[in-house]
N, C-alpha and C positions, 0 to 999 in steps of 0.2 A: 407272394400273391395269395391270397385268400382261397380256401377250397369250397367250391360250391355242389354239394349233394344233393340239394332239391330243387324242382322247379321253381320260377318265381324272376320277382324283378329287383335285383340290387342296385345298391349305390354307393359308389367309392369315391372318396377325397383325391383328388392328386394334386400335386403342389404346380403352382404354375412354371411356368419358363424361368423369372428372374426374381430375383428377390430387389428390394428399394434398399440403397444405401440412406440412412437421416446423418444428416450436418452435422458435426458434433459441434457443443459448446465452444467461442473462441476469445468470450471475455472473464477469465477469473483472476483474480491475484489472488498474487500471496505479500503476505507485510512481515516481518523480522523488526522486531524494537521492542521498546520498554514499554512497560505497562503501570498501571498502578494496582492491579488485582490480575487475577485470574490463572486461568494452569500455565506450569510452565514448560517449557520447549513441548508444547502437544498442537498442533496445526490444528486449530477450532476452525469452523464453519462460520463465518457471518454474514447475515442478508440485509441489515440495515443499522445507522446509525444507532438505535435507540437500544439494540442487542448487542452492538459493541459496547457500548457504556454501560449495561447491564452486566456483560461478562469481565471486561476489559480494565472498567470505571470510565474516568471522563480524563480533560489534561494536566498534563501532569507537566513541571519544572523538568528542564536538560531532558527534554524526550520530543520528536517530532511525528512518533507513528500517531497520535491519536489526530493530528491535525493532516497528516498526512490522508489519515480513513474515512475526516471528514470530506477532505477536498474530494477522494476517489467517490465517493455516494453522490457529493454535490454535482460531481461534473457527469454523472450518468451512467456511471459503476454500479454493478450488479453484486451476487455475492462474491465473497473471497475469506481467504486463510488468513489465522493471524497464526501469530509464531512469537511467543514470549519469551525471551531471554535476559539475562542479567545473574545475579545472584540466587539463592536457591532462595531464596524470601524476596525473589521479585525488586519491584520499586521499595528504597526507605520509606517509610512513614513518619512525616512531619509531626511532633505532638502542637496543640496549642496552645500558647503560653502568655502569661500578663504578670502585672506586678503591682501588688497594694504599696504604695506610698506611706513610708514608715513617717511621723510627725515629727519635724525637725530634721530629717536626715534626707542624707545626699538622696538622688536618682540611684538606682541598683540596689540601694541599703535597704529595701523594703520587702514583703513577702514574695516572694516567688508563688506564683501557684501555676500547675497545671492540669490538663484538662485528662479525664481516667483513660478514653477513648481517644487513641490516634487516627489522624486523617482530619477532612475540613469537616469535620459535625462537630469538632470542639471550638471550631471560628463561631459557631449559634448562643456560644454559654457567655451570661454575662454577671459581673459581681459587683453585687451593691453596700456599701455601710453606710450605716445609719446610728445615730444615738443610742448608748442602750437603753433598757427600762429606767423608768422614772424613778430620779431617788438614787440611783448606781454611779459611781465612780466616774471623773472624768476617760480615764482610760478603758472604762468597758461601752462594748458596743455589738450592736446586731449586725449580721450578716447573713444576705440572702443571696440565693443560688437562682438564674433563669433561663430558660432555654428560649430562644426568637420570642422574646418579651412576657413570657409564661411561668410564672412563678414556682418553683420546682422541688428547691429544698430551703429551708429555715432556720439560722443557728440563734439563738438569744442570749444576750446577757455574758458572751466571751470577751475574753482579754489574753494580750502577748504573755503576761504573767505566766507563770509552770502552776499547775496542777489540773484538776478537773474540767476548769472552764476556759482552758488553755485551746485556742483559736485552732489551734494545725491539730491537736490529740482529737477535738471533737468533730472535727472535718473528715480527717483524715479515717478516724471510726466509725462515722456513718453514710460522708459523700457516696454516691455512684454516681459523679458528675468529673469533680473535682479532687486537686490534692494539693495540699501547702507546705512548701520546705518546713521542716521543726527547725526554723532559726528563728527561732520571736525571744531569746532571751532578752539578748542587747535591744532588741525596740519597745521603746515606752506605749505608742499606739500609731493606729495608721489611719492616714485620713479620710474623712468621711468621704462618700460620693461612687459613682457608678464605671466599673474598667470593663472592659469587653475583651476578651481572649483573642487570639488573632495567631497570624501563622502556620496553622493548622493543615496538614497536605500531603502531599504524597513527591519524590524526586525521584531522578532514574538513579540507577544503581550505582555503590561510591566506587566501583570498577568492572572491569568489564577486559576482554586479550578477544584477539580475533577470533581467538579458537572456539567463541561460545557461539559467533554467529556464522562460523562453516561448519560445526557442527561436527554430529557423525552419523550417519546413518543404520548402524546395526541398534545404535541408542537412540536412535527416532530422534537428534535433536537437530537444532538450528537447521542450516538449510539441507541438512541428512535427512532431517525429519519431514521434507516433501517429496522424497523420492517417491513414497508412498500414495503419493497423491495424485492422481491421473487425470484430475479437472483441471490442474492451474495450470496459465497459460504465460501471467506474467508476472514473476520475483522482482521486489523492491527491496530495499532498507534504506528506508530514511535515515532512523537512526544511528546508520554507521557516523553521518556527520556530527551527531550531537556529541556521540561518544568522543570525537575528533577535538570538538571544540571546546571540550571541558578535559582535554587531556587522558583521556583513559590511553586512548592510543595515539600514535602518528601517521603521517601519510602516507608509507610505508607499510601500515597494519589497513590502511584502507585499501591501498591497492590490493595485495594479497586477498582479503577480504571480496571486493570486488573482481578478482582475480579466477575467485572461487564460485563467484556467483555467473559468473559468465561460462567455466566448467560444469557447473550445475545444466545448466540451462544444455551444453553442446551434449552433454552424457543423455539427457532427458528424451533429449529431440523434439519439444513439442510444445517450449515456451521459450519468454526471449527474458532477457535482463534489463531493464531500465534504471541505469548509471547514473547517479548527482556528482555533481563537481562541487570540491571545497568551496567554502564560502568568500565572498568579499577580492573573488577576481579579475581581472580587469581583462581587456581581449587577448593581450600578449601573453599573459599569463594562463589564460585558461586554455590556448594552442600548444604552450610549454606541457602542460597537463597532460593534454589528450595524447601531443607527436613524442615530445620526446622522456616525460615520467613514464606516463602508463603505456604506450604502446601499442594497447588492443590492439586486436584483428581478430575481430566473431560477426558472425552473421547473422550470433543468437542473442546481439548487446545495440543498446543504444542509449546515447550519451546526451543530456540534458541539461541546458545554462540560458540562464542565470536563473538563481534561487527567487522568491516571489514571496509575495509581501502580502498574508493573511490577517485577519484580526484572532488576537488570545483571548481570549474569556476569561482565562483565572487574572489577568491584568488588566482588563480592559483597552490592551494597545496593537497594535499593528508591529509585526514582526516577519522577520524574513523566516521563509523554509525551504527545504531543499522539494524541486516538484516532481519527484520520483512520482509522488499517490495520486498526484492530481493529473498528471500526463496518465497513466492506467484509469483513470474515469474518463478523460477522452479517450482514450481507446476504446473504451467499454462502449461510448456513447457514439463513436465512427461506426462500429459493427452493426450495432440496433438501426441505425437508421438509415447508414447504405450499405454495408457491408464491408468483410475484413479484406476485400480486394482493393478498396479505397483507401487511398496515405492519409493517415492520420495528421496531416499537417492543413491548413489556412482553416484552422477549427477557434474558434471563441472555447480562453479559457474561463470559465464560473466562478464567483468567488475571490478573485485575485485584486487587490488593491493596485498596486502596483509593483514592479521590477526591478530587481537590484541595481542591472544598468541599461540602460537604456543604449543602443549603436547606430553607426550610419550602416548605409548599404555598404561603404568600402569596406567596413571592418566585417561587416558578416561577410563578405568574398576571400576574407582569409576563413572563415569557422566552419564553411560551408562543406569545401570539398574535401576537410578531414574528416567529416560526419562528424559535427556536431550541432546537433539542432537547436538553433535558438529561439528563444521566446522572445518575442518584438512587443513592442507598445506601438498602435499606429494611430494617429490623430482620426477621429471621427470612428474609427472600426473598433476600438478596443484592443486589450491584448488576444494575441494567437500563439499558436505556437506554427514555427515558421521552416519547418526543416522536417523531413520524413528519409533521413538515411539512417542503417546500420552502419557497424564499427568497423565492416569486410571492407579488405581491399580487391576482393572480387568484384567486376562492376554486375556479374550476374545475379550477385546477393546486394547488391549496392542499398535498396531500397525494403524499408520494414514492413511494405502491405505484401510484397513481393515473400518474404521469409512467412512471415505467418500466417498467407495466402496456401503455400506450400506446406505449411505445419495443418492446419485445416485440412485440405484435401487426403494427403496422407492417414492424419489420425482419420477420416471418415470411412476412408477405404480401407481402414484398416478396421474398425468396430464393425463396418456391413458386409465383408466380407470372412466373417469366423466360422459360417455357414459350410464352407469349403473343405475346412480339415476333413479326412478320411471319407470323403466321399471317392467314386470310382474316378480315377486320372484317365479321362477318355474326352473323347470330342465334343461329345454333347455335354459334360461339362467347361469345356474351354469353348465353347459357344453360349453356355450362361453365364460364367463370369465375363466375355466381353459386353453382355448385352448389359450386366447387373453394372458394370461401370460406365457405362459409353450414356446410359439412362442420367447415370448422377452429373456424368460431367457434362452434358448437353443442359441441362438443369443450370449448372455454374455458367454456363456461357450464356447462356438465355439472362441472367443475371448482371451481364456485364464483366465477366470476374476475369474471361478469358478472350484473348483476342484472335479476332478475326470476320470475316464476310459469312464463313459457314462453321458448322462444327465442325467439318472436314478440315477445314483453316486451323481451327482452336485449341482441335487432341486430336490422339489417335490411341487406339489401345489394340494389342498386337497379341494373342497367348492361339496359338494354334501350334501343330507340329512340327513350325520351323524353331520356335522356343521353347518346344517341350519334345529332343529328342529321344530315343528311350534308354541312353544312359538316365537321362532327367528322369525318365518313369522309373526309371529302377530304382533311384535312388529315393525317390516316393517326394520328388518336386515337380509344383508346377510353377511354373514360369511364366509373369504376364509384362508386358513392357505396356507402360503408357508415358508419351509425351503431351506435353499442356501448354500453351502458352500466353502465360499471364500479361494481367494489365501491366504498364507500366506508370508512372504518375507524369503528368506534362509540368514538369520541374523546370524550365525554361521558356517562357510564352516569346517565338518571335513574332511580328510584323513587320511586313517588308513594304515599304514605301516608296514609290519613284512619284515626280513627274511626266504626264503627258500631254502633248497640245489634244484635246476635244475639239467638239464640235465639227462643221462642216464649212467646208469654204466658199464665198460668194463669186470667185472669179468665174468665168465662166471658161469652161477648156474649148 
């Protein structure tokens, strides 16, 4: 208390009764796969497509996260973690390459050239001959260098011949475009006319063991490397399937892998795992997957089929992906617009051509009750995704708005509640913290999030001297119990139908 000495009129702050718990964040991913640039195993920030291709590059061969980052942005994903793994040099680097046509000789037998710059800026270089000066040998000729149609460098008057005006020494002495095999002895000359370089690009890594993408965490890497991170909410890897399908690893290095990511997530407490199934499975087979390969049981995973049919850009075609990135933009996009108490399932997915396979109702009443959520195509509605269960065989965690409805709540009362350390463990503090919670969770229920007729119904939040006796105070805890109870999703619509005779009767009684 303040000492006052003189006459006069003061004025003192006091803090009020409760302090406001604020919601925390409950849409962020995080993505684990191949890149074509940028740092690697370091969880980068990204807010939009045009800064992932800035940091990241754009797509890349045998890689799914960048198709994956787009779908997450397209479907109404916010920001999120990337997470670069592979080799310590990242993605290969494709060079681009063509080949001058030697005169008279086979296909292959002619110059090699490639481009100085690896990646697709050597698909822009194109290489012309032409006659040489006037007057000059049938075997000499020019050669011009140009970039997307712009004339760039200029050789005159070379030939295959060895010495000065030998075509590959003078190239290869002054290009910064270009470079030409020194095998021109055996070629007489090469044909006239214009080759364009081609090939040029970037792949995922030429290997790759689980262990890069569980990581370690004292080495900030793979998914060690988000322990750190206290925003994300939901871990993907797409590209564990690419890795899959070009053999780096097996389905046994997937599980594990997945294995880990579902660990991640239970250690965390505060995000879920969203699981792809191998490619090109059929309903039997992907029940084989879920019940008797992989096994799960988490409360903190959910499992997603059949892969979905995007367009590629570096091909120009339609290709299957796994929808790990694009299920986290719906998610992103159920939070913004109703909230994370709403099941992220009879959602339009964005972007999606079409679906690996298409089923009846019978066969989703096997997929259904082992949690696994399928993505449907329905005539006139588009695709949805059609299923909102986790991988628990608890039926209390059965449902995914339900888990990180519960992940939400928690972390919130957990950030607006820090105010509390070493203040005095007395009553009138256990009468602010009921008020500072009872305020947020009345809030959540006014929202829909929680059920019931009243808030009496919805929660209860209990810290008074019956849980905090004074062993508790001695031991310098306080103790607040609250119960909450959550929506559930109407995952079964019945209507019940009879006949009855209406109307009224003429007879007269």
């Amino acid at each position: 208390m303040p000492s006052y000495l003189s006459p006069g009129v003061y004025v003192e702050e006091v803090q009020s009764g409760s302090r406001p718990i604020e919601g925390v964040g409950t849409a962020v991913a995080a993505f684990v796969g191949f890149a074509e640039k940028g740092p690697v195993n370091k969880p980068t920030l990204i807010a939009n497509w045009s800064q992932f291709t800035n940091t990241f590059g754009d797509f890349i061969d045998g890689s799914y996260l960048a198709h994956s980052v787009y779908g997450y942005f397209s479907n109404g994903g916010g920001v999120c973690y990337i997470v670069r793994i592979g080799a310590s040099d990242g993605a290969a680097v494709v060079t681009a390459r063509a080949e001058l046509a030697a005169v008279g000789a086979a296909k292959g037998n002619g110059l090699a050239i490639t481009a100085v710059e690896g990646g697709e800026v050597g698909n822009s270089i194109t290489i012309e001959v032409t006659d040489g000066p006037d007057g000059s040998a049938p075997d000499v000729f020019n050669l011009t260098v140009k970039v997307d149609g712009q004339l760039q460098e200029t050789y005159e008057g070379v030939t295959t011949k060895r010495g000065k005006t030998n075509v590959a020494t003078a190239v290869n002495a002054a290009s910064k475009l270009i470079r030409i095999a020194d095998s021109t002895a055996n070629i007489e000359s090469v044909t006239r006319g214009t080759t364009s370089l081609a090939g040029g690009g970037h792949s995922a890594p030429a290997a790759v063991s689980a262990t890069d993408y569980v990581g370690d965490p004292a080495a900030r890497t793979g998914f060690g490397g988000l322990e750190a991170i206290d925003e994300v909410t939901m871990v993907s890897a797409p590209d564990l399937m690419a890795a899959f399908q070009q053999g780096m690893i097996d389905l046994e290095s997937v599980k594990t892998v997945q294995t880990a990511m579902i660990n991640h997530c239970e250690l965390m407490g505060d995000r879920m795992a969203i699981l792809d199934t191998p490619p090109n499975l059929n309903v039997q087979e992907v029940k084989d997957w879920r019940v008797s390969t992989t096994g799960y049981d988490s409360k903190y995973a959910a499992l997603y089929w059949p892969w979905v049919k995007v367009l590629d850009p570096p091909s120009g075609k339609n290709i299957f992906i796994p929808p790990s990135g694009i299920v986290g933009g719906v998610w992103s996009r159920n939070d913004d617009v109703r909230g994370v108490h709403k099941a992220p399932a009879n959602e339009v997915v964005r972007g999606v051509v079409d679906i690996e396979l298409n089923i009846s109702k019978v066969e989703h009443d096997l997929l259904n009750p082992v949690g696994i959520n399928v993505i449907r195509s329905f005539p006139g509605k588009g695709i949805k995704i059609w299923g909102a269960r986790t991988l628990s065989s608890d039926a209390s965690w059965r449902y995914i708005n339900v888990r990180r409805l519960f992940n939400y709540l928690e972390k919130s009362i957990l950030n607006g509640t820090d105010w509390v350390v070493f203040e005095p463990n007395d009553p009138a503090l256990w009468s602010r913290i009921r008020r500072t919670i009872a305020a947020f969770l009345v809030n959540e229920w006014r929202k829909g999030a929680l059920f019931g007729y009243t808030a009496d119904q919805a929660f209860f939040v209990k810290c008074d001297d019956e849980t905090n006796p004074s062993e508790s105070i001695d031991a310098g805890q306080v103790v607040c119990e609250i119960g909450v109870a959550p929506v559930k999703p109407a995952e079964f619509v019945i209507f019940r139908l009879s006949q009855f005779s209406g109307g009224t009767s003429l007879v007269a009684e």
